[in-house]
C-alpha positions as CSV (number, residue, x, y, z in Angstrom):
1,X,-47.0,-12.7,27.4
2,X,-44.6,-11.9,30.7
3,X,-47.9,-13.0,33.0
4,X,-49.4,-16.1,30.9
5,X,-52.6,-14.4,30.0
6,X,-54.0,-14.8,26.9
7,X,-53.0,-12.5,24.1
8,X,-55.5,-9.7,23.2
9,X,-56.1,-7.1,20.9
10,X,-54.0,-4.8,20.0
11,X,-55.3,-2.3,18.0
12,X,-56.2,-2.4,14.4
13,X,-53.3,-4.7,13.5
14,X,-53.2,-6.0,16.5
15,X,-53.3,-10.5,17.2
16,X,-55.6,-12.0,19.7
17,X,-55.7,-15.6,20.7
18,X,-59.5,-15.0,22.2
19,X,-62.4,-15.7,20.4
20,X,-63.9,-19.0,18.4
21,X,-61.8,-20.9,15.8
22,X,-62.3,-20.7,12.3
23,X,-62.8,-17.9,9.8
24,X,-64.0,-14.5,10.9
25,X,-67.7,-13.7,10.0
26,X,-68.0,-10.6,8.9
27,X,-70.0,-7.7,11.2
28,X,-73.2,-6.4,9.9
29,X,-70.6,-3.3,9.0
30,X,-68.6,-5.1,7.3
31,X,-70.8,-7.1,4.9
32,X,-72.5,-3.6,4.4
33,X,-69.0,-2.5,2.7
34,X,-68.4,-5.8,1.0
35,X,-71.9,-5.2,-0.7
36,X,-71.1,-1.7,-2.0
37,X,-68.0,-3.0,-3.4
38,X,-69.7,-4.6,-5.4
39,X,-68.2,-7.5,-8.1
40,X,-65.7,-5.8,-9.7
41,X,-65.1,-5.3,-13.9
42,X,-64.4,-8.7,-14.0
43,X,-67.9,-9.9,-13.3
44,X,-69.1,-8.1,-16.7
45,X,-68.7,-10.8,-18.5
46,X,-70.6,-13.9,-16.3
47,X,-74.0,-13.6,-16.2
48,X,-74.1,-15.9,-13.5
49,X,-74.9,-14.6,-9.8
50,X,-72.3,-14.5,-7.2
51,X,-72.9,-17.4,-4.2
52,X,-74.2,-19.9,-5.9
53,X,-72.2,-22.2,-5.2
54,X,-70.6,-24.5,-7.4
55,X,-72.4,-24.9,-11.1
56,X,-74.6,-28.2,-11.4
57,X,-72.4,-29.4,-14.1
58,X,-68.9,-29.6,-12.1
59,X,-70.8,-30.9,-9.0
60,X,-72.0,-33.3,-11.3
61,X,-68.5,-34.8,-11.1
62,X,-67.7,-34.5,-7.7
63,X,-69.1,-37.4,-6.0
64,X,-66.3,-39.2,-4.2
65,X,-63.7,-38.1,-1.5
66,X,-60.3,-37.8,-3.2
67,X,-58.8,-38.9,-0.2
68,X,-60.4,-42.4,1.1
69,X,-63.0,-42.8,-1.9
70,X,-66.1,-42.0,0.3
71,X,-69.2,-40.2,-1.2
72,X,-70.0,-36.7,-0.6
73,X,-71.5,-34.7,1.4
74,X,-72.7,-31.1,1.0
75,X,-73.4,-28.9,3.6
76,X,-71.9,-26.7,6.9
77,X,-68.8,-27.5,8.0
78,X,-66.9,-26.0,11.0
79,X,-64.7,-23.6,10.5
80,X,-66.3,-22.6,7.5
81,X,-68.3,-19.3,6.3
82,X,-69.9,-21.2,3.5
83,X,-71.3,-24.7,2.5
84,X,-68.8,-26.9,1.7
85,X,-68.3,-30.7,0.0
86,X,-67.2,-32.9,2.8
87,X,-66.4,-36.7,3.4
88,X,-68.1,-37.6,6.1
89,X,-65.9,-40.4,6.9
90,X,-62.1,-38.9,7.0
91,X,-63.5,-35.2,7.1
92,X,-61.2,-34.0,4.2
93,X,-62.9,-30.9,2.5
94,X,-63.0,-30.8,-1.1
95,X,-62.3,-26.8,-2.4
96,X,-64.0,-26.2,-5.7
97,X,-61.9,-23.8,-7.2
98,X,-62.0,-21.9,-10.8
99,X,-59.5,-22.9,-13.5
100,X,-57.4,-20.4,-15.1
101,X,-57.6,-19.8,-18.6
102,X,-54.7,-18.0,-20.1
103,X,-54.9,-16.5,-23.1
104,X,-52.8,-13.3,-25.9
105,X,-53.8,-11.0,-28.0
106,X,-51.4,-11.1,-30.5
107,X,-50.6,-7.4,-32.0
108,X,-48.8,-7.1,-35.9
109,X,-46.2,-4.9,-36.5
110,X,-48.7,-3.0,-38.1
111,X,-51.3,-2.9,-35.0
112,X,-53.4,-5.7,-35.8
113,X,-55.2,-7.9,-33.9
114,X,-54.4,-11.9,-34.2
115,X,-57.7,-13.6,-33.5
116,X,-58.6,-17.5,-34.3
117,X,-61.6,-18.9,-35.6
118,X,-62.1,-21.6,-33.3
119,X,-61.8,-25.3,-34.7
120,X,-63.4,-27.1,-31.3
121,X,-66.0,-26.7,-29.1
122,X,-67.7,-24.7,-27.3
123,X,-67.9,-21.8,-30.0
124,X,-66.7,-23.7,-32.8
125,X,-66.8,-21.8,-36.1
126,X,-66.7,-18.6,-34.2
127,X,-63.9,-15.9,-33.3
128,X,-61.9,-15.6,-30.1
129,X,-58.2,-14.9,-29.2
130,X,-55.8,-18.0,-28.7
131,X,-55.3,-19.4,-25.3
132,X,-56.5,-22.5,-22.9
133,X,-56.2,-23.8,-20.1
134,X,-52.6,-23.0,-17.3
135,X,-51.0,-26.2,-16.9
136,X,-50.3,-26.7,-13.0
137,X,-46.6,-27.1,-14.1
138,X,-46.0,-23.7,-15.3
139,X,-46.1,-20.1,-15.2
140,X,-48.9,-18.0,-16.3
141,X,-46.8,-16.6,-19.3
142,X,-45.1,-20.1,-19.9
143,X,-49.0,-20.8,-20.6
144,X,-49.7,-18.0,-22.5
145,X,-46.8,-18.7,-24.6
146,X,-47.5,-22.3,-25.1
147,X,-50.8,-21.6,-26.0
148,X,-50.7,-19.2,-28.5
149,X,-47.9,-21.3,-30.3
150,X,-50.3,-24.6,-30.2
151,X,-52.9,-23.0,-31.5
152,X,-51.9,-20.4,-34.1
153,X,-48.4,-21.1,-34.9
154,X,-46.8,-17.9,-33.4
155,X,-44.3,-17.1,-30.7
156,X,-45.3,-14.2,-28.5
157,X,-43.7,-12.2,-25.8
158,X,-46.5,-11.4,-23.3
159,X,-47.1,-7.7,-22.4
160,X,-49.2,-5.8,-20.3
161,X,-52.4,-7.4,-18.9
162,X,-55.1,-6.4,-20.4
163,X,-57.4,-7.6,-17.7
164,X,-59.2,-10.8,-15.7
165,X,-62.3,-11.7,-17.1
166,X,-64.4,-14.6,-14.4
167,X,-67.1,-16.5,-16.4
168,X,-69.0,-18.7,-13.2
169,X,-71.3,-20.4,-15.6
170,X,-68.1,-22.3,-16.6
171,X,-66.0,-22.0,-13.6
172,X,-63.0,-20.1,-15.3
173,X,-61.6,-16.9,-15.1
174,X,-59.8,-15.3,-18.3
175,X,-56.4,-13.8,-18.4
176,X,-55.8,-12.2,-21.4
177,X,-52.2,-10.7,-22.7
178,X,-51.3,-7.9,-25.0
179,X,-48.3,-9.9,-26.9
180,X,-45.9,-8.9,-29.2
181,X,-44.7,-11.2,-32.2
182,X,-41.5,-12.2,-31.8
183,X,-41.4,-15.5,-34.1
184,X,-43.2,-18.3,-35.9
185,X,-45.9,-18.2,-38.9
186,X,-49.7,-18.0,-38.8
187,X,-50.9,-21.3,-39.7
188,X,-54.5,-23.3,-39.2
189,X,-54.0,-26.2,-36.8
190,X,-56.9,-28.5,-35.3
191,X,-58.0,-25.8,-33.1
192,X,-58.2,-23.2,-35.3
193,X,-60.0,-23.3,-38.9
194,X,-58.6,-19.4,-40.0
195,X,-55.6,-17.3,-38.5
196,X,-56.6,-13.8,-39.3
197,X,-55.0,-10.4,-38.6
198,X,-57.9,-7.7,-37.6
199,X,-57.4,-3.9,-37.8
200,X,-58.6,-2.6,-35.0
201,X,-61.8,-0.6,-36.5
202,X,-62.6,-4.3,-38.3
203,X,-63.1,-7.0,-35.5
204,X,-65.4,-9.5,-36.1
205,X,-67.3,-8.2,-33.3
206,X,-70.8,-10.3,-35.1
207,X,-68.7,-13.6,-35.2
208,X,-67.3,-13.8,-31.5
209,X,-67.4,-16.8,-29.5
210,X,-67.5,-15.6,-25.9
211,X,-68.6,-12.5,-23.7
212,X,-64.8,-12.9,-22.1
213,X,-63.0,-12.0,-25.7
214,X,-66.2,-9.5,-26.2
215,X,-64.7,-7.2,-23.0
216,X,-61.1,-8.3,-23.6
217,X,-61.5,-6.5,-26.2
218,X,-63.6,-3.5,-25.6
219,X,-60.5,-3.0,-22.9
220,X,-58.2,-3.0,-25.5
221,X,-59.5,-0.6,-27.8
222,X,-60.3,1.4,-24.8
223,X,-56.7,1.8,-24.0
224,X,-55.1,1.5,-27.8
225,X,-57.8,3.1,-29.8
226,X,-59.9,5.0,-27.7
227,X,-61.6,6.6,-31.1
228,X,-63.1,3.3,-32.5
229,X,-66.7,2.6,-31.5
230,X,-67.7,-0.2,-29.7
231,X,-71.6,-2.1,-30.0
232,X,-73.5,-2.7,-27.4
233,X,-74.1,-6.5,-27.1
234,X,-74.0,-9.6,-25.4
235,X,-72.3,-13.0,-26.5
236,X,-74.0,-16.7,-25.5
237,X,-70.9,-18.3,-24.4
C-alpha cells in the first residue's frame, strides 16, 4: 500500500497479510457448517470413519524420510491443522494421500453391462467392473482406457461419470465410467476368470466383490433403469 502499512481485510474476498502463518482454523461457525455437510455420497461405500488418520496398514510402510532416509515421526507440525509424518531431521513432511482407482462400465449395443469376475486378489472369484490403479503418467481416461483393455480385452470410449466412490479402509477412491464399445473382443486374461455381459435386471448383485462396484452400480440403474429394483445390502471388501 501507498503508506507501507500492512495489508488488511478487505471484505469477504478481501487479502490480509495480518494474522499467524499456516493454514486457517476453522471458527466454531465454521466447523458447525463443515459438520452439517456432512461426507458426501461418496462416503457410502467406506465404512471407515472420517479423521482417522492414515490406515495401520499404509503406516505400516512409511517409516523412513523420502528425502534424507531418517525415521519418522508422527505428530503436530507447524503450519498444520492435522497430525502429520515428519522427519525430524530435514523437516520434510510426508503427505499420505489416496490412490486413484479408475475404472468403466462397459455398456453393449444391446444395454448390457460388461462386468469381470476377478482372477486376483482381493475378491478373487467374485464380480466387479474392470479398472485399476491411474498411472502417474497419464490421464484419468488414458487409465480407464488402458485398463479395461488389460483386463477384459475391449476398447472403450469413456462417457459420463457415473460417480466417485472413496473406500478409507484401503486408501482409494473409485472413479467409475459409463463407456461405450468401440473395439476389441471379450476375452479371459490373468485378471479376469469370466467376461460376462449382464442385462441390467440380471446383475450378479450376490457375487460382487466390493461395496464401490455395489453403489457404482445402484447409480447406474438409478439413472439408466430407474424401474429395476435394487437389494438392500452390504459387500466385505
Amino acid at each position: 500500500m501507498a503508506d507501507g502499512s500492512a495489508e488488511q481485510d478487505t471484505g469477504a474476498f478481501g487479502r490480509t497479510t495480518d494474522g499467524e502463518a499456516g493454514a486457517h482454523r476453522p471458527t466454531a461457525e465454521e466447523a458447525a457448517l463443515v459438520r452439517a455437510l456432512g461426507r458426501g455420497p461418496d462416503a457410502r461405500s467406506t465404512d471407515r470413519p472420517s479423521g482417522l488418520g492414515t490406515p495401520e496398514w499404509l503406516a505400516s510402510t512409511l517409516r523412513h524420510c523420502g528425502r534424507c532416509g531418517s525415521r519418522l515421526e508422527f505428530g503436530r507440525v507447524d503450519g498444520e491443522l492435522r497430525d502429520r509424518l515428519s522427519c525430524p531431521v530435514c523437516g520434510f513432511i510426508t503427505y499420505v494421500n489416496p490412490r486413484l482407482v479408475v475404472t468403466t462400465f462397459p455398456v453393449t449395443d444391446t444395454g448390457e453391462l460388461v462386468l469381470l469376475r476377478r482372477g486376483i486378489e482381493p475378491a478373487r472369484g467374485a464380480w466387479a467392473q474392470p479398472g485399476g490403479f491411474l498411472e502417474v503418467d497419464e490421464s484419468v481416461a488414458e487409465g480407464a482406457i488402458r485398463e479395461t483393455l488389460e483386463e477384459v480385452g475391449l476398447v472403450v470410449r469413456p462417457g459420463e461419470i457415473v460417480g466417485l466412490y472413496s473406500r478409507l479402509e484401503a486408501g482409494i477412491v473409485t472413479i467409475v465410467f459409463e463407456a461405450e464399445i468401440v473395439g476389441g473382443e471379450a476375452r479371459r486374461t490373468p485378471e479376469a476368470l469370466e467376461v460376462r455381459a449382464f442385462p441390467p435386471d440380471a446383475l450378479p448383485w450376490d457375487g460382487l466383490g466390493f461395496n464401490t462396484t455395489y453403489w457404482a452400480l445402484r447409480d447406474w440403474l438409478a439413472r439408466r433403469h430407474p424401474e429395476v429394483a435394487v437389494p438392500a445390502m452390504r459387500v466385505p471388501e
